[in-house]
N, C-alpha and C positions, 0 to 999 in steps of 0.2 A: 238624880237631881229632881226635886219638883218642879210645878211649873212656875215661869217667873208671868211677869206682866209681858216681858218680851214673847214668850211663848207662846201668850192669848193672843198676842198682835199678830207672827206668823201665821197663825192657827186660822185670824180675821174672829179670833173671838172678841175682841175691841176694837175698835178704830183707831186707826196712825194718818196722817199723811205720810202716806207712801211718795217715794220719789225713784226709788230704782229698786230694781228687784231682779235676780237672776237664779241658778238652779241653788246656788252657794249661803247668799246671805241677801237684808233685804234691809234700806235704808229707807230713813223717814226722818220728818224733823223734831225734834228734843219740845217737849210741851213746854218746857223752863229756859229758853234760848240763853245763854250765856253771852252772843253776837246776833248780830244782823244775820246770819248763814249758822247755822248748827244742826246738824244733823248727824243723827247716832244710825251706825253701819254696823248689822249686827251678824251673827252667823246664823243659819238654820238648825244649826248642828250646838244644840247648847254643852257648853262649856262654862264651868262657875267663876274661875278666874284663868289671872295668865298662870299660875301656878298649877291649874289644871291640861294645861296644853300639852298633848301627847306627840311624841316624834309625827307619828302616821297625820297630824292633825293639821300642819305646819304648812301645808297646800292652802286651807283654807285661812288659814290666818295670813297668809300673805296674799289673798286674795280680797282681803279687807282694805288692806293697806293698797292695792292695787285699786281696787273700786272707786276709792276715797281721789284718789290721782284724776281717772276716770270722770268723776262727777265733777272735780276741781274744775277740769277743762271745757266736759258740757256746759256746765253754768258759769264758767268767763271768770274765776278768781284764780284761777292758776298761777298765775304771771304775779301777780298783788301780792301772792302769798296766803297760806290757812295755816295752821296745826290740827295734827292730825294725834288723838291719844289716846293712852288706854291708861285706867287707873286700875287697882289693886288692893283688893280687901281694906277695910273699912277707914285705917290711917291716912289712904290716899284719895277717899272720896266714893271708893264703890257702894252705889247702894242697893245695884240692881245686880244680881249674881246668877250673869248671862252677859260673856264678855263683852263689851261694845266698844265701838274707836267713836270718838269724838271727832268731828268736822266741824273745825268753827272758823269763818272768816267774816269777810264784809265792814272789817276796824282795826287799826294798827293795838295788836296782844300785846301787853307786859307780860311778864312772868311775875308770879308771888315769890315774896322772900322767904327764904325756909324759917321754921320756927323753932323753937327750943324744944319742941319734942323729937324735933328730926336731926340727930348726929349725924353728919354727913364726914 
């Protein structure tokens, strides 16, 4: 996998706000906030999508989802509610290919309507 933008941010070869950081993966907030609270929780350990996730790998993905919980409750939106997400190669919005979960609270979310491209 080459490197993505997320890489150079690990790496500190760009700047992020960082917000939490541990041996696993490292969070910072979205430069395009989609909410008042958005922040992308990524892995150290790059992965291109969720279709790329290997059995052995499955610790640190649920270590994301863990984090995300984690951060909810430092920063006092727990209880209010977030969504917490992962999107999937290009029809769902990935643009950056280095998995990330989405952290967005701080506004009551709609969900979008599916569209005619999507047979459900």
């Amino acid at each position: 996998m080459t490197d993505t933008i997320f890489t150079k941010i690990i790496n500190r070869e760009i700047p992020a706000d960082i917000v939490y950081e541990d041996d696993l993966c490292l969070a910072f907030r979205d430069v395009n906030p989609q909410a008042p609270v958005h922040l992308l929780i990524i892995p150290k350990e790059p992965i291109a999508t969720i279709n790329d996730i290997k059995p052995e790998q499955r610790e640190v993905v649920g270590h994301l989802f863990m984090t995300a919980g984690n951060i909810a409750r430092d920063m006092g939106f727990d209880e209010d509610g977030y969504r917490a997400v992962m999107n999937c190669n290009a029809a769902a919005g990935q643009t950056v290919y280095h998995i990330h979960l989405h952290l967005l609270a701080g506004k009551q979310l709609g969900w979008p309507p599916y569209t005619d491209k999507m047979k459900v």
